[in-house]
Phi, psi and omega in degrees: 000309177292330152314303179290321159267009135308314171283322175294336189273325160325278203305339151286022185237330180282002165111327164323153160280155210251333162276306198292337169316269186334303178306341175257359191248342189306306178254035161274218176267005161255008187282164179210207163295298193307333178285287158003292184278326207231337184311288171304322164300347181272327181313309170283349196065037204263067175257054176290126179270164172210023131179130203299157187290315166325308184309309176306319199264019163273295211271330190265336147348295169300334165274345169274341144339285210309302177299327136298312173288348199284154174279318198266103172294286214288353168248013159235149199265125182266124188265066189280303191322344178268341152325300176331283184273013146297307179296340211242337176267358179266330151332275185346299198274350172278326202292330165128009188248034193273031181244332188290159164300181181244020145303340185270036164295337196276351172300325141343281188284347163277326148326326184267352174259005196066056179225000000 
């Protein structure tokens, strides 16, 4: 989710259209699922959840949870992209948008471009 609205926000800030953008990257290697499914919803602002933003940051929590607290260090895995994107759904959610899906992450990544 957050790849793609990296990329949607790239490519509107480059001036591009933001559906051909897609089309062309959908079926190489930058294409993904999360494009497939939420690309055009993020494009419409379409963030009707189909599971809450809140929710992401409950779930990627527990796994950074588990890699700070944990005893046996040398058998847990570090995890920053999952940090990463605990801060950008905790963004999400202070901003008042934790009810929302969690496509509308790119509202997010557009607040960190000045959108």
């Amino acid at each position: 989710m957050i790849g793609v609205s990296e990329g949607l926000v790239f490519a509107e800030q480059a001036g591009l259209d933001v559906k051909q953008f897609v089309e062309a990257v959908r079926g190489g290697a930058g294409g993904s699922m999360a494009m497939e499914l939420f690309g055009g919803r993020m494009i419409e602002r379409d963030f009707r959840p189909g599971g809450y933003a809140e929710y992401m940051v409950k779930d990627l929590a527990m796994c950074v949870d588990v890699v700070e607290e944990g005893e046996d260090v040398e058998r847990i895995a570090v995890l920053p992209g999952a940090a990463l994107a605990m801060q950008l759904f905790s963004a999400m959610v202070a901003n008042g948008d934790g009810k929302i899906g969690s496509q509308g992450i790119i509202s997010v990544i557009q607040r960190l471009n000045g959108k």
